[in-house]
C-alpha positions in Angstrom: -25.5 -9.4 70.4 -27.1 -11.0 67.9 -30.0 -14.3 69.0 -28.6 -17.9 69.1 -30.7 -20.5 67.1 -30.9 -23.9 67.1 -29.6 -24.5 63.9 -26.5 -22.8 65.5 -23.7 -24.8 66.3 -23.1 -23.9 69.4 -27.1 -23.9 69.9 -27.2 -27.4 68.8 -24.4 -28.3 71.7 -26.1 -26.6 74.4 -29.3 -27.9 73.7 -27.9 -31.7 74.0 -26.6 -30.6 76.9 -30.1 -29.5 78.1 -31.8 -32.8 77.1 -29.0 -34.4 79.2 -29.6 -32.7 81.9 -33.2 -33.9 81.4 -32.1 -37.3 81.0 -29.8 -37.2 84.4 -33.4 -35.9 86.1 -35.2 -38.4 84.7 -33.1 -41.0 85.6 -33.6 -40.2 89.2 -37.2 -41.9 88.8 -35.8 -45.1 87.3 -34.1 -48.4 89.2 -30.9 -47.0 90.2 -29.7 -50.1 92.1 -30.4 -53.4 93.2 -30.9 -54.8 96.9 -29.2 -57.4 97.4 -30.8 -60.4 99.2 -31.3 -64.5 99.0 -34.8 -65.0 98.0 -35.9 -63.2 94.3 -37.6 -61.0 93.8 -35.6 -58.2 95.2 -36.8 -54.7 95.9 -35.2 -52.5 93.0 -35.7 -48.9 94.8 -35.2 -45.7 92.5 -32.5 -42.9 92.8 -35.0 -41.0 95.3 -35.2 -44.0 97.2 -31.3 -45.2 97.6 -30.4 -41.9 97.6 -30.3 -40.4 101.0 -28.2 -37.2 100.7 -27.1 -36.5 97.1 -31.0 -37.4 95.3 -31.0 -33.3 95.7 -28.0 -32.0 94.9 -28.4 -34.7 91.9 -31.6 -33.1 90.8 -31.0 -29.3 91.2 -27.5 -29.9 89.0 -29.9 -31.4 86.5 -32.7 -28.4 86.3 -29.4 -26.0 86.6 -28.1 -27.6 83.5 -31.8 -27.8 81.5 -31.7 -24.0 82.5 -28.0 -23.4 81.6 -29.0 -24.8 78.1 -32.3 -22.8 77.8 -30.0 -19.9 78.3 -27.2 -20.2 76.1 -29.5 -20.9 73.3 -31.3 -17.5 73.9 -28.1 -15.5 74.7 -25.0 -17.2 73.4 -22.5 -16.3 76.1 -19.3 -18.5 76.4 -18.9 -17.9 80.1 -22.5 -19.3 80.6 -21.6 -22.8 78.2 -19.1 -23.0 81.0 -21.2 -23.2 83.9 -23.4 -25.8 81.9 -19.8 -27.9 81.6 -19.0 -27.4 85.4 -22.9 -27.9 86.6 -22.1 -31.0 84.6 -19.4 -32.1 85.9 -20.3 -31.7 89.6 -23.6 -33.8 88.5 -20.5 -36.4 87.3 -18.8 -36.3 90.4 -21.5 -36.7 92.7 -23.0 -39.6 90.6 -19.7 -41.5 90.9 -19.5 -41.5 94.1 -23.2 -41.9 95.1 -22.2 -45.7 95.6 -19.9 -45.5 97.9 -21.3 -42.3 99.9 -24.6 -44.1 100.3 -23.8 -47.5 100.2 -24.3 -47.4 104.8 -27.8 -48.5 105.0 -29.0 -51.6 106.6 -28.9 -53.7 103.1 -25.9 -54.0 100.9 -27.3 -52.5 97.5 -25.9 -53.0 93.7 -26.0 -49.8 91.7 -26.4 -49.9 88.5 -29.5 -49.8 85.4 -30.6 -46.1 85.5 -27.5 -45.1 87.7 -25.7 -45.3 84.5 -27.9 -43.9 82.4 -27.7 -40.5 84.8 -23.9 -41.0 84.8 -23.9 -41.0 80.4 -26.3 -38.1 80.8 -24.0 -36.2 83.1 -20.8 -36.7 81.3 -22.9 -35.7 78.2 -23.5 -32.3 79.9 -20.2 -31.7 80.9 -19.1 -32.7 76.6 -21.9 -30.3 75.3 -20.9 -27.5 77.9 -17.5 -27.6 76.5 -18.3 -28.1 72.9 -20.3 -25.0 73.3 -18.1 -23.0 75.4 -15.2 -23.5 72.3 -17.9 -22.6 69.9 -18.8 -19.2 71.0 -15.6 -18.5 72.3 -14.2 -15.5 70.1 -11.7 -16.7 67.4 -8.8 -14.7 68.4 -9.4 -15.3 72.3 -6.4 -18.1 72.6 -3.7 -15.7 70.6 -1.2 -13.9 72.6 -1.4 -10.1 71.6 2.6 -9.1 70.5 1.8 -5.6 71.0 3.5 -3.5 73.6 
């Protein structure tokens, strides 16, 4: 099997999806939502801090889909492009509904700022993953063989 490069295309498409996934973890540090009370200023807590449950899950989809990336650059494998569109698209999934999963604390809370940013970075994980499984994917792997 012959080493993936960057200036691949399918090593270009993974390695978006790597910075992605570096962009979702990142945006765990930033002002994921808003508390909402009468008298400004407001408290704007990150994702670790609004987050109760799914900060983790959050954050290990995002390192598995930095390493997924890492990986399909050195070893172009179509199946592992795949995992890096399904890591990302779990990361979607839980993102979506981390407002209304942890949305039961004491103060009502508006999510929004970085929460979106993670949400663009996940469903750019989950494009990249796909774009790069379809890349490496063998030509002649959709054809029906006629033989037999």
């Amino acid at each position: 099997m012959k080493a993936a490069s960057l200036n691949s295309g399918p090593g270009k498409a993974v390695a978006v999806g790597a910075v992605c996934g570096l962009i979702l973890l990142l945006s765990l540090f930033g002002t994921w939502a808003q508390v909402v009370c009468e008298l400004e200023p407001c408290p704007y807590p990150s994702g670790w801090e609004v987050l109760l449950v799914l900060d983790v899950p959050i954050a290990l989809l995002a390192v598995a889909s930095i390493a997924l990336g890492v990986l399909v650059v050195i070893r172009p494998v179509p199946v592992l492009a795949l995992g890096l569109a399904l890591a990302g698209l779990v990361a979607v999934v839980l993102v979506v509904v981390a407002p209304f999963v942890e949305d039961g604390g004491t103060q009502p809370v508006d999510f929004g700022g970085s929460w979106f940013l993670g949400l663009l970075a996940a469903l750019g994980v989950v494009v990249a993953g796909l774009l790069g499984f379809f890349l490496l994917r063998p030509a002649g792997a959709d054809k029906e063989d006629d033989e037999g």
